[in-house]
N, C-alpha and C positions, 0 to 999 in steps of 0.2 A: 856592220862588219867591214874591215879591211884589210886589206894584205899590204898595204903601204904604210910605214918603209917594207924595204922586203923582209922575209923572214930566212934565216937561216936555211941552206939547201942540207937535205940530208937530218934534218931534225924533226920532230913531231912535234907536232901542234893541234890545240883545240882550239876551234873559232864557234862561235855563235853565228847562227845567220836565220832570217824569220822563213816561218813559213805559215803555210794556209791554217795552222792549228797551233802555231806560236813559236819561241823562238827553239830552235835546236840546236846544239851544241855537237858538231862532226868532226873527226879525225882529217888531218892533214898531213899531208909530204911531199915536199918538193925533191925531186929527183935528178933534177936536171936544170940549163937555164938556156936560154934562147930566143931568138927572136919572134920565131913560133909558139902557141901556146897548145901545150894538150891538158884536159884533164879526163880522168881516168875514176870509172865506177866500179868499187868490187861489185861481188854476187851475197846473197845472203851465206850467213854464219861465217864471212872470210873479214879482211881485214886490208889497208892498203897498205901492210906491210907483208903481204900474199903475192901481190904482184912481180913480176921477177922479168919485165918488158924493157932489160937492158939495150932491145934493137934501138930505143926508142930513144934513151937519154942523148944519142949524141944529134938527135933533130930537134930539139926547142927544149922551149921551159917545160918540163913535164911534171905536174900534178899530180897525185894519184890521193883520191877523197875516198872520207867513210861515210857507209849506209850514215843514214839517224840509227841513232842504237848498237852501232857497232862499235868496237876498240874501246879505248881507256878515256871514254866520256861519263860528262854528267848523268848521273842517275838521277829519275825521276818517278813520280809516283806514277803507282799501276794505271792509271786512268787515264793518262797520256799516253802511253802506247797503243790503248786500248783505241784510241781518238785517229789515230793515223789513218791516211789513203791512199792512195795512188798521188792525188793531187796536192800532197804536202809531201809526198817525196820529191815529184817533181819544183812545185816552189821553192824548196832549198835547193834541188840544184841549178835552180832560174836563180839564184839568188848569187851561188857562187860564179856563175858565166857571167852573170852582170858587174862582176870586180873584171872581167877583162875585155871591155868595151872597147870595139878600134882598135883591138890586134885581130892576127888571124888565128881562128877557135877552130881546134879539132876536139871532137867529146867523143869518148872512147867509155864503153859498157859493157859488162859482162852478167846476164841472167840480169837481178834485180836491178842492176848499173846501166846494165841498156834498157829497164823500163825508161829508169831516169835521164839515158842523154836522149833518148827518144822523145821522151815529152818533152822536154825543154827545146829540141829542135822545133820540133812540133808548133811550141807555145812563141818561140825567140828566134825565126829562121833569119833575121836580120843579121845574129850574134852569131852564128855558126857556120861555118866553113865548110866542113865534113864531121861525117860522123861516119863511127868503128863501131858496128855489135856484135857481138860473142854472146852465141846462144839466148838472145835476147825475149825476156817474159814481155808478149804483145797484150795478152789475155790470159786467165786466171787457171787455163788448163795445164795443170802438174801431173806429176807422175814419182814414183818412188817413194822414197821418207818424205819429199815435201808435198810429194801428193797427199800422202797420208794428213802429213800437218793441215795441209787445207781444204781436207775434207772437214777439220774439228772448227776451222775459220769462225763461223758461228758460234762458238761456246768456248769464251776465251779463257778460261779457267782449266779447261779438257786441254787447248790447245798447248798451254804454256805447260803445264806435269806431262804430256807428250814431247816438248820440247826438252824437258830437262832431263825426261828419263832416257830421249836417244841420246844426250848430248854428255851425259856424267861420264864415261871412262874417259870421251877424249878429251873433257876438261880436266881429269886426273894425271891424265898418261899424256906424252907427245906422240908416243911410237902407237896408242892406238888412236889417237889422230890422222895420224900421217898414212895409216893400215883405213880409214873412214874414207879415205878420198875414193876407196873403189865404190862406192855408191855411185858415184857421179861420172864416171867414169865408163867409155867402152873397152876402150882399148890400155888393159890393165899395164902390158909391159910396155908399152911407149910411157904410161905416167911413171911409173917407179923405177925404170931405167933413167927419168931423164934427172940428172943431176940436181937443175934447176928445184923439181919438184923437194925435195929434202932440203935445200937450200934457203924455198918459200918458205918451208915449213920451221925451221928453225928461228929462219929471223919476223915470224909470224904467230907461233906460240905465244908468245906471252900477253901480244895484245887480243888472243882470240880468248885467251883464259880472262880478260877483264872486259870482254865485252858483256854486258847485261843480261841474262836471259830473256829478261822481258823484252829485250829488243831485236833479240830474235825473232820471240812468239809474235810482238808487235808487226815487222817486216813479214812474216809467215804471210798473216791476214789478209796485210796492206795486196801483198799478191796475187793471193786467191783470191780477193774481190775486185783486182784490177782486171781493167780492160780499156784498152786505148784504139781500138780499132773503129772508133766513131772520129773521134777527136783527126785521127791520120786519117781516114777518107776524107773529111770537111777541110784540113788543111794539110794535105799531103808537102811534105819537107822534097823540095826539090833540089836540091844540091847534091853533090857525088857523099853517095854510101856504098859500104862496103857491109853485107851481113857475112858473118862466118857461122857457122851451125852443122855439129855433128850429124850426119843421116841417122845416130843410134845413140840421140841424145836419150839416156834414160829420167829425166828431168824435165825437160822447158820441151816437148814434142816438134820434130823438126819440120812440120807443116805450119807455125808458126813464124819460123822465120823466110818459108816457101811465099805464105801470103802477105810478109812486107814487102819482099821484095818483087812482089808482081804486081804491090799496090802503090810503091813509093815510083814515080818516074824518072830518077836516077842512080837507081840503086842494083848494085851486084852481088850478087851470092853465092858467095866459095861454099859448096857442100862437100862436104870433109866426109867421104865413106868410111863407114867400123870408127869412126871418131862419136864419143858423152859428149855430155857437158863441157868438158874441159879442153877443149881445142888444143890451149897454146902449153897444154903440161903433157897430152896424150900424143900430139903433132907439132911442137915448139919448133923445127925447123921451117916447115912446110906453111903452119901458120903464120911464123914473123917471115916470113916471104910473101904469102900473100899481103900483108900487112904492109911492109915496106916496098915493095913492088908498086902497090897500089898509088899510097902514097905519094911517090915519084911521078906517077902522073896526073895524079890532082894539088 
């Protein structure tokens, strides 16, 4: 795979890139251009047209990639999803930091997106500059609907008719879509007050309605069976991180990102009181400040 020449800013693109279980075909979009690069991981069942980290476009090239299995990609037979890990999530996004060798690499993640800039930090501390996590899955310990989903992790058949029976109104409807985010969610009027949030959701719809189910159920698994906290104790990422994490993440548990950041040696951690999951839709001012504050001085 390559991104040379460049591609279109502002258009959507699928790339192929390999990974530890073969090759995957991920959503792309450049957002921005700059001398800086960021790239940016959604969370499961979102999409990188969910993002809405306008702080962001006017500091560098800004990226924003899809899970494997997410948005309006190749579909694949059930057995491949089935085959996924932690460590072939992380290989494709080893795959895409290594298109930008010899700049300077910020990896930005949120939930399933910071297993992934995690590991690649982890795996490629050479390539990365800083890394940004939003509510980031260390270990397999869930809570809520995705708790539930990976409690069934083992019996992928239970897991995937679980997946589609929570997930059929909001692939019918947008507005019980957009009504679905208080799952993830603490602080229900900062998300639905903030502009943004309806904004994600609109220019985000249609590729969450072509994303695959199976690559959901597949992503479900991948998480529920991950765990990276071997891997970061043996090569703990020493460059400047920033964790961000709700105190009353009903999702990714906020002790998870308590124990990276007391385990990584240069890493800080904004805990965000009465803030889910969602930091930067339930908190968008307070979190793109910490975010670009931070920034500023790394």
């Amino acid at each position: 795979m390559s991104l040379r020449p460049p591609l279109p800013v502002y258009a959507n693109h699928t790339l192929s890139v390999a990974g530890t279980k073969g090759p995957e075909e991920i959503a792309l979009l450049q957002r921005s251009q700059g001398d800086e690069v960021f790239i940016a991981w959604h969370g499961l069942t979102a999409n990188n047209r969910l993002w809405f980290w306008d702080a962001l476009w006017e500091r560098g090239e800004v990226w924003l990639a899809g899970l494997p299995g997410h948005g309006a990609v190749r579909r694949y037979a059930p057995q491949h999803y089935w085959s996924w890990d932690a460590a072939h999530f992380i290989s494709v996004g080893a795959a895409l930091a290594q298109q930008f060798a010899g700049r300077k690499l910020t990896l930005i993640g949120h939930s399933t997106g910071g297993m992934i800039a995690l590991g690649v930090a982890t795996l490629l501390p050479e390539l990365v500059e800083r890394l940004v996590l939003i509510s980031p899955v260390v270990w397999g310990e869930l809570r809520g609907i995705i708790g539930l989903w990976a409690r069934l992790a083992r019996h992928p058949l239970l897991l995937h008719q679980a997946v589609r029976a929570t997930l059929a109104g909001g692939r019918l409807s947008r507005r019980v879509f957009f009504l679905s985010l208080a799952g993830f969610a603490a602080d229900w009027a900062g998300l639905f007050n903030n502009p943004h949030t309806a904004l994600a959701v609109r220019e985000g719809y249609h590729a969450y309605q072509h994303t695959p189910l199976l690559g959901i159920s597949g992503t479900a698994r991948v998480i529920a069976q991950a765990d990276l906290r071997a891997q970061v104790q043996a090569r703990p990422f020493n460059k400047p991180t920033l964790i961000i994490h709700g105190t009353r993440d009903p999702v990714v548990p906020f002790k998870q990102g308590r124990w990276l950041s007391e385990t990584l040696p240069n890493a800080y951690l904004a805990a965000m009181p009465g803030v889910g999951h969602l930091p930067f839709g339930e908190r968008e001012p307070l979190c793109m400040r910490w975010v670009t504050d931070w920034l500023a001085l790394h």
